[in-house]
C-alpha positions in Angstrom: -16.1 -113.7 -256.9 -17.5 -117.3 -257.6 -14.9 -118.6 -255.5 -15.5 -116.0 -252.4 -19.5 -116.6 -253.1 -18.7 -120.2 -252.8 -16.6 -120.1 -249.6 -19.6 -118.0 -247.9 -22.2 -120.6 -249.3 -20.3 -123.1 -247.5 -19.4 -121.1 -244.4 -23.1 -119.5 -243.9 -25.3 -122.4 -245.4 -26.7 -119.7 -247.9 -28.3 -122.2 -250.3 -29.4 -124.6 -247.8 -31.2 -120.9 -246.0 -32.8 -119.8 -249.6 -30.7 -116.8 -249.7 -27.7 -115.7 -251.3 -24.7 -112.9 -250.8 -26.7 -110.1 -252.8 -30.0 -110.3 -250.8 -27.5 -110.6 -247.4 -25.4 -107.8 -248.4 -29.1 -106.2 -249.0 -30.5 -106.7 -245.6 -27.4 -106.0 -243.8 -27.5 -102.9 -245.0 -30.9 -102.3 -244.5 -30.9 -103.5 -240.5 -27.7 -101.5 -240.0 -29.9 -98.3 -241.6 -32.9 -98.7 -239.3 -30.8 -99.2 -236.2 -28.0 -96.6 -236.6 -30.3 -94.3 -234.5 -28.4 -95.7 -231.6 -25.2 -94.0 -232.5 -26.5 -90.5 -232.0 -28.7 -91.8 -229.2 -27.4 -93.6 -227.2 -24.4 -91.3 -226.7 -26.9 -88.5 -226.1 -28.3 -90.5 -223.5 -25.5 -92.2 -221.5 -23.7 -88.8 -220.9 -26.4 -87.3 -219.0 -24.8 -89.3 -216.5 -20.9 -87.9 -216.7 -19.8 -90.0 -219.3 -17.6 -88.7 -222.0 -20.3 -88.6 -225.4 -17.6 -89.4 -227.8 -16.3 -92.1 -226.0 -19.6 -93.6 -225.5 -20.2 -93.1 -229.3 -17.3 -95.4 -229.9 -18.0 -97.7 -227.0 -21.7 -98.1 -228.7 -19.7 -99.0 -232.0 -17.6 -101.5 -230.1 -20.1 -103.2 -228.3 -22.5 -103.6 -231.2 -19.5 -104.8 -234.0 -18.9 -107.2 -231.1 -22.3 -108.7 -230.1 -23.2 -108.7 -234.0 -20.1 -110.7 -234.8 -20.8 -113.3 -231.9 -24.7 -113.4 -233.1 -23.2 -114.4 -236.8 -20.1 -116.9 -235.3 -22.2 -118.4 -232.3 -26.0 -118.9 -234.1 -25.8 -117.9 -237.7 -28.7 -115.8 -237.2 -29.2 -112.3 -239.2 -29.9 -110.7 -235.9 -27.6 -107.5 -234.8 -26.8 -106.1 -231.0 -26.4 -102.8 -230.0 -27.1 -100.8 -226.5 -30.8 -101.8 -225.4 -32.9 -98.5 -226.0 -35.2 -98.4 -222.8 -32.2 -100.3 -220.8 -29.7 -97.3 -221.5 -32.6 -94.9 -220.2 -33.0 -97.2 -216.8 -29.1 -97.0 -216.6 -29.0 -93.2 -216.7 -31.9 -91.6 -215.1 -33.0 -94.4 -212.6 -29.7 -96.1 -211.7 -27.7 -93.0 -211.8 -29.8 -90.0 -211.5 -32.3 -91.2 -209.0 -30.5 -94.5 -207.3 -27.6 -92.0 -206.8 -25.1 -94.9 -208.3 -22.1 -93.4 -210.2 -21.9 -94.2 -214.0 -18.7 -96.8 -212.9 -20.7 -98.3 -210.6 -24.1 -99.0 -212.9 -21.1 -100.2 -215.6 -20.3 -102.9 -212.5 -23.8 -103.9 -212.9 -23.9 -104.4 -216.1 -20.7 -106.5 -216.2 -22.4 -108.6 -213.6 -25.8 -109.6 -215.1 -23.4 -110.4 -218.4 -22.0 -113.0 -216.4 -25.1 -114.0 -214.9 -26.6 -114.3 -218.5 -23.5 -116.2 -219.5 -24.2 -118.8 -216.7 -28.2 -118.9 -217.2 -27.0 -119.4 -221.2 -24.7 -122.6 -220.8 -27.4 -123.9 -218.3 -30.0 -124.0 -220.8 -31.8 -121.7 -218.0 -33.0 -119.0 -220.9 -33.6 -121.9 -223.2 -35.7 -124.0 -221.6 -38.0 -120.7 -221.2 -37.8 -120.1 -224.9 -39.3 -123.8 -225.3 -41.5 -123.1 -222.5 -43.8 -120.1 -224.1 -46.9 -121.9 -225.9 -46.5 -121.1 -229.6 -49.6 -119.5 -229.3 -47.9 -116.4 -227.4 -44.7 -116.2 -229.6 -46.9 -115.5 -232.4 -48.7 -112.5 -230.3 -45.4 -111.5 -228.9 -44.5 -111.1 -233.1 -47.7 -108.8 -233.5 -46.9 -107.1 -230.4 -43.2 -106.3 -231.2 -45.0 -105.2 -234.0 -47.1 -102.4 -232.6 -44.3 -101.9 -230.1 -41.9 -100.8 -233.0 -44.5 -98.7 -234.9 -45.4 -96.5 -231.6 -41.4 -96.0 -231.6 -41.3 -94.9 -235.1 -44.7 -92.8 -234.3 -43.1 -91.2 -231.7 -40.1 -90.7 -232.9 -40.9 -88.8 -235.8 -43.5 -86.7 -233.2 -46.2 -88.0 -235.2 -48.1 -89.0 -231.8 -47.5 -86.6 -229.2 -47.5 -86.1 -225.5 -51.3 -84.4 -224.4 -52.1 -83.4 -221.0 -55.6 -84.2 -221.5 -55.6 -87.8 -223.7 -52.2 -88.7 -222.7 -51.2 -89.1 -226.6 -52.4 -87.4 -229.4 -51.9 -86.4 -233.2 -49.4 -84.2 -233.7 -51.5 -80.7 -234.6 -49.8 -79.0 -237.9 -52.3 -75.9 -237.0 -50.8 -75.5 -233.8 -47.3 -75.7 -235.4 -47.9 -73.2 -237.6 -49.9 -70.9 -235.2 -47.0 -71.2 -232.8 -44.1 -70.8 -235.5 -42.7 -74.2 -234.8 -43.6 -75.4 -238.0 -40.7 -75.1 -239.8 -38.7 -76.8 -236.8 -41.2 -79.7 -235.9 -44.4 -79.9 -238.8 -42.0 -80.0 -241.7 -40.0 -82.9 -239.8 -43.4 -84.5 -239.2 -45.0 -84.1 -243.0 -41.6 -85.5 -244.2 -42.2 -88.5 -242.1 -45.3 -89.1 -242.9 -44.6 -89.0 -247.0 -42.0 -91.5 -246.2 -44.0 -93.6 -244.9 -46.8 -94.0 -247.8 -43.5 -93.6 -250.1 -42.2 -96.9 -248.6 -45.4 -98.7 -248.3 -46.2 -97.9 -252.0 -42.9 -99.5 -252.7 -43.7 -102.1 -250.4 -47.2 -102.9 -252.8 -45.4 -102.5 -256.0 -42.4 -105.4 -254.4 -39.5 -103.2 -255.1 -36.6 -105.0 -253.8 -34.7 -102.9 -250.5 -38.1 -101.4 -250.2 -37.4 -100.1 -246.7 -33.9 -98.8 -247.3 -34.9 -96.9 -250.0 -37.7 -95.3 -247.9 -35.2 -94.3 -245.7 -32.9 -93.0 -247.7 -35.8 -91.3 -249.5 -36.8 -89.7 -246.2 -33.6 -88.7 -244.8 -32.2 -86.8 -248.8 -36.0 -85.3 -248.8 -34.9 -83.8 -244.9 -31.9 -82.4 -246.4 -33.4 -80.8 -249.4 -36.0 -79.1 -247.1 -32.7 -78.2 -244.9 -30.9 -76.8 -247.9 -33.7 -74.3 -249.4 -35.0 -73.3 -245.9 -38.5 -75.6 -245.1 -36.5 -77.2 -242.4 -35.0 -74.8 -239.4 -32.6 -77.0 -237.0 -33.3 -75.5 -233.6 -31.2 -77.6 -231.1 -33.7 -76.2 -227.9 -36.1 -78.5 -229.1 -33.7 -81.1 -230.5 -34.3 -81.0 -233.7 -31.1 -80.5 -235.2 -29.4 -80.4 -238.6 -29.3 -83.2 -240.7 -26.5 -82.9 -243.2 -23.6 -84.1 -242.1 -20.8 -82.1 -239.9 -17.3 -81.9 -241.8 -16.4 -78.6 -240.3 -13.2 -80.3 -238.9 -12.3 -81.8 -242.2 -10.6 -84.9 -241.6 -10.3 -85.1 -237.7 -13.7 -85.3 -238.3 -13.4 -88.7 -239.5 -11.1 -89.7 -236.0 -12.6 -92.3 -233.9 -12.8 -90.8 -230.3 -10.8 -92.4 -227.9 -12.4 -95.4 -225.3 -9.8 -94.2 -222.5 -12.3 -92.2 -220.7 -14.7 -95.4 -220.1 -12.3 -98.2 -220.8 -12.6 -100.8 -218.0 -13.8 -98.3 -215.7 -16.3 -100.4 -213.4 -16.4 -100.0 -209.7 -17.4 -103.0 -207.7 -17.4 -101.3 -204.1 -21.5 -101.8 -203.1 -21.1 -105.2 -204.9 -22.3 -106.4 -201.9 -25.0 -103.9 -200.9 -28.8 -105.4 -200.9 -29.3 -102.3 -203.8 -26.7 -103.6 -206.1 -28.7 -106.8 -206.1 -31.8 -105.5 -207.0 -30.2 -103.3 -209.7 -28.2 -106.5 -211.2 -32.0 -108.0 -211.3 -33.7 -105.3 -213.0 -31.0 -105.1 -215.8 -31.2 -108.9 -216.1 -35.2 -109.4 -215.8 -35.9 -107.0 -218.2 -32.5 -108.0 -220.9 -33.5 -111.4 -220.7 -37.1 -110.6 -221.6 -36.7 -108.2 -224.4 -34.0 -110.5 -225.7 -36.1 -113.4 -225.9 -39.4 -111.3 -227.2 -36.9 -110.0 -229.7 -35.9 -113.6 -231.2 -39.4 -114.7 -230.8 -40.5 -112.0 -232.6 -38.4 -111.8 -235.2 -37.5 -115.6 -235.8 -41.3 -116.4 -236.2 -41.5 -113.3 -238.8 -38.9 -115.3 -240.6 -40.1 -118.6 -240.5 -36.9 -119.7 -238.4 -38.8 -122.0 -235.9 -38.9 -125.7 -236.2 -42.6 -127.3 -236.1 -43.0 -127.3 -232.4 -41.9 -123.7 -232.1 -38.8 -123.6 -231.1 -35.7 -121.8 -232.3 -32.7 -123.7 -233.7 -29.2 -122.5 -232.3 -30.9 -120.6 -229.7 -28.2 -121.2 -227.2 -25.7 -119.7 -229.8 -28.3 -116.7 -229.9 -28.4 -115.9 -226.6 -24.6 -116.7 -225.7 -23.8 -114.0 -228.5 -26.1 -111.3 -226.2 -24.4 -112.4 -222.7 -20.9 -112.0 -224.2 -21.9 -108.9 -225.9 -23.7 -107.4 -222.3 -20.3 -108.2 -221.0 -17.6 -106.9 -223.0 -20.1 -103.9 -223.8 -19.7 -103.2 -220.1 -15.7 -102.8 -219.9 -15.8 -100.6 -223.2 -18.4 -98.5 -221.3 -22.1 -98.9 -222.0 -24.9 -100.1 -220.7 -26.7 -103.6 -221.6 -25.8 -104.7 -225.4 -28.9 -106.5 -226.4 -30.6 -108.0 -229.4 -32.7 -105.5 -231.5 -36.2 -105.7 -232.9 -34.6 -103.7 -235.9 -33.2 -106.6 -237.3 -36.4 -107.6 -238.8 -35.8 -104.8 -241.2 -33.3 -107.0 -242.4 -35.0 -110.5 -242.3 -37.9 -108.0 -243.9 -35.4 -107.8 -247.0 -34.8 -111.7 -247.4 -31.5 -111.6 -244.2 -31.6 -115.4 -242.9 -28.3 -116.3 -241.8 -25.1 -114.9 -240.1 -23.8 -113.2 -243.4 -26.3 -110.5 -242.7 -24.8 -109.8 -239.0 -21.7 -110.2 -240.4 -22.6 -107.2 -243.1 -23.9 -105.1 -240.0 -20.9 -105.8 -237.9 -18.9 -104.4 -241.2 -21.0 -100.8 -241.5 -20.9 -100.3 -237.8 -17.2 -100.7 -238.3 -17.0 -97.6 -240.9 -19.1 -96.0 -238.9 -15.9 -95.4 -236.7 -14.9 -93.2 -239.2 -18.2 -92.1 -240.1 -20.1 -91.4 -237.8 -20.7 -87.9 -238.9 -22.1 -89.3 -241.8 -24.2 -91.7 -240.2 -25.5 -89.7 -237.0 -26.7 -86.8 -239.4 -29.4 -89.8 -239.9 -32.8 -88.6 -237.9 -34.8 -90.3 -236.1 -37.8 -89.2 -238.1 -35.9 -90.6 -241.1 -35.7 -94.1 -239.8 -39.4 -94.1 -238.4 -41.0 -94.9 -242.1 -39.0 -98.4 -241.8 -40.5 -99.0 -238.0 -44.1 -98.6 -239.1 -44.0 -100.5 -241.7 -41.8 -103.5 -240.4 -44.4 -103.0 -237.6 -47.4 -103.9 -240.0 -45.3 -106.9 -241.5 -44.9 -108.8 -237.8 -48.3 -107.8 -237.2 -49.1 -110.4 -239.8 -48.6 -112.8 -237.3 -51.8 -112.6 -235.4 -52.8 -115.0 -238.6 -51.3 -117.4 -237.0 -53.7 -117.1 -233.6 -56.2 -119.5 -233.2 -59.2 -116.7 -232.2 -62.0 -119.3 -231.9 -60.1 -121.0 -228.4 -60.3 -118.1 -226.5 -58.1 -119.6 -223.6 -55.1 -119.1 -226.3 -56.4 -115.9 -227.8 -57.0 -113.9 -224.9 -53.8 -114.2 -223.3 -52.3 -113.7 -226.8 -54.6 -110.4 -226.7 -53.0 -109.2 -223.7 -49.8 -110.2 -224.9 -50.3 -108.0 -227.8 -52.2 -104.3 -226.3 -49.4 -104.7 -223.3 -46.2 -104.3 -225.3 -47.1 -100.7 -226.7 -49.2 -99.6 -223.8 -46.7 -100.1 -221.4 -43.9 -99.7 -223.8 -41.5 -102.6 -223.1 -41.6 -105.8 -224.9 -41.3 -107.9 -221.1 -44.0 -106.5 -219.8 -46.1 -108.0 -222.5 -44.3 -111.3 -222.1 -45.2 -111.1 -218.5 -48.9 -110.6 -218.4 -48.9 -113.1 -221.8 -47.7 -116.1 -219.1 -49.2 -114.8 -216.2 -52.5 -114.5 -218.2 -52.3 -117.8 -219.9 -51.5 -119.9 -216.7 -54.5 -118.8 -214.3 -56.9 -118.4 -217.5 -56.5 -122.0 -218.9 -55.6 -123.0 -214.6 -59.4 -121.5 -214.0 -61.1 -123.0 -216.8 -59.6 -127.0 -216.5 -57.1 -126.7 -219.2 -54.2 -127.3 -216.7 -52.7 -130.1 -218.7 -50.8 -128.0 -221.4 -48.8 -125.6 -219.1 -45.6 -126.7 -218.8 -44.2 -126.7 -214.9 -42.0 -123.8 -216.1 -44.8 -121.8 -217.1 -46.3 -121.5 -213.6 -42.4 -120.7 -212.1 -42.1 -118.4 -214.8 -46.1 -116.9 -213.7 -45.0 -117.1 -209.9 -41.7 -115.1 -210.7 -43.7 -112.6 -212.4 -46.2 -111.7 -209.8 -43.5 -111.7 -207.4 -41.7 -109.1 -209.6 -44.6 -106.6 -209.5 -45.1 -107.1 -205.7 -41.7 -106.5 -204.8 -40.4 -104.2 -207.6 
């Protein structure tokens, strides 16, 4: 063990990190837990569109073992990939369902911004405009990730709801129970909500894998409730059962077979002026979230260098182009960084041992995904909220008195949850910051690529 601990000190720069194989083990395990959503998701999602749902399942598997694998070979970062949440939904109901593309040929647009990104990535395109964003906004995209990931969880476990008349709302556990959906939806949401103060309560006591154990606290408290009849799965209103499936004993430990999607792309309107604009959408808004992701997370970890930049970076974002890519001829839509992995960093994860621990589980999770996708979403929404307080943390870092870097951090900040999408933030953060401190003389610290970066953005809500 000394010996194997020794190799992967070497290999991973453990010491030189302040980490070691337990606490990377630890938060592996943790950042696999929070994001294993995406295998009963994503799936769910994708075949809306045609696809074959098991093969999806184990093209989602593929692609993220894949991406996570490059993140821990090409940076040494403790970031994981899987299928973009938000991207998978533009692949399936816009590109297919409204765009009238099939499923092979949105695949053909996804291979093609993965070469794009591979291109922009050994340019040093992507990270120049890493370099570019004034620390100032990379700590507000941090805080904004932050409430961007805690909505998610919110919504997720239905504890803010839909309402026609305030758009969003509290879920209302007299309604439930007037309408007889309590023991469907309310008990799902109570659950949520104990998990929640359970982890934050082991959060303030310092118990080490705080967030794990809230959501394995959560998830056996769900199947208890299951078990002696507080919790009724009704699939209508997709809330279904969450013990695990074993009805087809060991088939049901089978991988499903990728033949279905396996290099299935169909280049024939590669040339058509809508193919373009698709590729652009999938790349404008990869790039963005990809980038708001490392910032984010990165800066939570204390991973960039005095001037605010990220070491490696190229490594980072080759691993997501490659993984975009060869996510593509397996058969899903854009493989991208997630914002889950501070979960892990949350836990003490700080180099590429941690990816390399997530890569591992979402490996087994070939062979267990029954297991695995009797996870809810409701289950994992404890660890968003409260990984969504911890990156909040970062607004410390804003400097509140200059309001020409505090105001554009501001809108940095409300624009991530309220429009839902972590680019969107980014892009009114830059377009924001550039005519504010343009307007009011302090031209001299934005870089040239901030104002291309301003221009582009504009453009981009002009013309898309």
């Amino acid at each position: 063990m000394t010996n194997n601990s020794g190799f992967l000190d070497r290999l991973f720069h453990l010491h030189e990190n302040g980490t070691n194989v337990k606490t990377e083990l630890l938060a592996g395990i943790t950042t696999f837990m929070t994001m294993a959503y995406i295998l009963a998701v994503n799936p769910t999602i994708m075949s809306i569109t045609g696809m074959d749902k098991g093969a999806v399942l184990t093209a989602t598997v593929l692609a993220s073992l894949v991406g996570t694998l490059c993140m821990a070979v090409f940076a040494n970062y403790p970031f994981a990939l899987a299928p973009g949440m938000g991207l998978n939904a533009f692949f399936a109901y816009t590109v297919v369902l409204q765009m009238g593309y099939t499923w092979e040929m949105a695949l053909a647009a996804v291979f093609v911004e993965g070469v794009i990104f591979i291109v922009l990535s050994l340019t040093n395109v992507r990270e120049a405009i890493f370099n570019a964003i004034p620390l100032t906004l990379k700590k507000a995209v941090s805080a904004g990730i932050g409430l961007f990931i805690a909505l998610i969880g919110l919504l997720n476990a239905q504890i803010i709801v839909a309402n026609p008349a305030t758009k969003i709302s509290l879920f209302s556990f007299k309604h439930s129970l007037v309408s007889g959906s309590f023991h469907t939806v309310g008990i799902t949401v109570l659950i949520a909500m104990i998990g929640i103060l359970f982890t934050a309560i082991l959060i303030v006591r310092k118990v080490r894998g705080n967030i794990l154990w809230g959501i394995l606290f959560t998830w056996i408290l769900a199947v208890i409730c299951e078990l002696i009849g507080w919790y009724v799965p009704n699939p209508e209103l997709h809330m279904y059962s969450v013990i695990p499936n074993l009805s087809a004993g060991i088939a049901s430990f089978t991988p499903v077979s990728l033949t279905p999607l396996l290099g299935k792309l169909d280049f024939t309107r590669f040339f058509s002026l809508d193919f373009a604009v698709v590729v652009f959408a999938f790349l404008f808004v990869d790039i963005f979230d990809t980038l708001g992701t490392l910032i984010g997370v990165s800066s939570k970890a204390d991973m960039l260098d005095k001037d605010g930049k990220l070491p490696r970076i190229k490594g980072a974002l080759m691993s997501d182009a490659v993984a975009t890519s060869i996510g593509a001829l397996l058969g899903t839509s854009t493989t991208t960084t997630y914002v889950e992995s501070a979960t892990g960093v949350s836990e003490g994860g700080r180099t590429g041992l941690t990816a390399v621990f997530v890569a591992i589980f979402f490996a087994l999770s070939l062979f267990l995904a029954p297991i695995f996708m009797a996870i809810p979403a409701f289950a994992t929404a404890p660890a968003l909220v409260i990984v969504g307080f911890l990156m909040l943390t970062s607004v410390t870092g804003i400097d509140f008195n200059d309001f020409s870097e505090s105001i554009p951090a501001y809108i940095t900040i409300i624009s991530m949850p309220f429009c839902y999408s972590i680019s969107e933030g980014i892009s009114f953060g830059i377009i924001s910051y550039v005519i504010i401190n343009l307007a009011t003389g302090h031209y001299k610290k934005i870089s040239p690529l901030m104002y291309i970066l301003a221009i582009i953005f504009a453009f981009k809500y002009v013309v898309l």
